[in-house]
N, C-alpha and C positions, 0 to 999 in steps of 0.2 A: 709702956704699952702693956695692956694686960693680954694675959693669953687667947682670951675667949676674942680680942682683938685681934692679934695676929694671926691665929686661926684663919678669921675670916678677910684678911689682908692677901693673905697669902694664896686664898681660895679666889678672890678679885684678880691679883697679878694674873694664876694662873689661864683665868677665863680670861685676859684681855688678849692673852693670846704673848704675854712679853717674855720670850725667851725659853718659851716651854713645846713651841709646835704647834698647841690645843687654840683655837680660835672656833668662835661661834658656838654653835647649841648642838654638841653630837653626845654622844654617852662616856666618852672618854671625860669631857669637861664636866657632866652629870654624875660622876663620880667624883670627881675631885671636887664638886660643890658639897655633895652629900658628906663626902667624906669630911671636910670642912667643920661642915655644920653639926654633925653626929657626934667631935674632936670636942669642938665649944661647949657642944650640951653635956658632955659627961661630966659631970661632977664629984665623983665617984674616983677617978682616976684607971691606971692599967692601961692595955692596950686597946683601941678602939677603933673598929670596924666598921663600915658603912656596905650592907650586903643590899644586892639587886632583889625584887622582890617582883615574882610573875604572876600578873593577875588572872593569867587565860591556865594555870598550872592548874592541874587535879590531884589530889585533893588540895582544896587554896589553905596553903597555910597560916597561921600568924605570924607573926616576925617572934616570940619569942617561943614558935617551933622550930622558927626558920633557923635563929641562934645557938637552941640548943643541941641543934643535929650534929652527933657524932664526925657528918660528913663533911660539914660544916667545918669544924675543926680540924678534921685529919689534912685540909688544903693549907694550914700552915704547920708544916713539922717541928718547926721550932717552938711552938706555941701551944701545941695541943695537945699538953697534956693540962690546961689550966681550963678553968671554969670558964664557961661563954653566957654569958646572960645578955637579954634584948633592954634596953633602956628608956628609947625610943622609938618613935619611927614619923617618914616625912613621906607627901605628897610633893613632886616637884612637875610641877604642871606648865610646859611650856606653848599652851595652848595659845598665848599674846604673841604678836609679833616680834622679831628679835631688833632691839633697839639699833641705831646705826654708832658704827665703830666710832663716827666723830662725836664727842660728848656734847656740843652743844645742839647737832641734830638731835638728841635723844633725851634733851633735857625734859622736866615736867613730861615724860612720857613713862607708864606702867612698864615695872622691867616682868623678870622671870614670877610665875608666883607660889611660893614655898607655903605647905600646912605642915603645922605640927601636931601631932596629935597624942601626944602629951602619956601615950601609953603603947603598948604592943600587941592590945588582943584582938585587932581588929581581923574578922576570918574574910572580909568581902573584901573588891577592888575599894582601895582609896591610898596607906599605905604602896608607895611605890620603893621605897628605901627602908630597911631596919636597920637599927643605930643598935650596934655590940657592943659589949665588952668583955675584954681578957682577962682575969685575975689568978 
């Protein structure tokens, strides 16, 4: 199994809710999806962060202000003395209905639906997650 699989294996278990507490669509699971997906897409390697991003904040910033804020860093001690750069950044738009817990009610049905957006400079609402990294 490659990593960028497990990754997103592991990001599934957690959202079915098996063994973890987390069931359904709240921001606890919205994190461990981003976070997930943010894991997969580094390529690059180091540690990797999945940061909330507020659209309603003044001044709105990009995600790779968002990653390189000093403040940003100083939240993990063990870590902050190392470079933070933005990689990505994701739209997780839970606007669809949330599919039903039995799989075959929810089959051929739209699940969750995730944008990538393939950079970090976005200054408007779209970006709701930016994808870090540690080096």
């Amino acid at each position: 199994m490659s990593r960028s699989t497990a990754v997103i294996f592991l990001a599934v278990v957690c959202l079915s809710g098996q063994g973890t507490g987390f069931a359904g669509s709240d921001h606890n699971s919205l994190d461990i999806l981003s976070a997930s997906l943010c894991t997969a897409m580094n390529t690059q390697g180091g540690w990797t962060y999945a940061v909330r991003r507020d659209c309603a904040g003044t001044p709105r910033l990009t995600c790779s202000e968002i990653c390189a804020a000093p403040s940003l860093r100083a939240q993990d001690p063990k870590w902050n003395k190392l470079r933070f750069v933005c990689f990505d950044s994701l739209a997780i738009d839970e606007s669809l209905p949330a599919l039903p817990i039995d799989h075959n009610q929810g089959a051929r049905k739209l699940g969750m639906k995730i944008h990538r957006f393939l950079g970090c400079l976005y200054p408007n609402c779209g970006p709701n997650y930016c994808c870090c990294r540690a080096f």
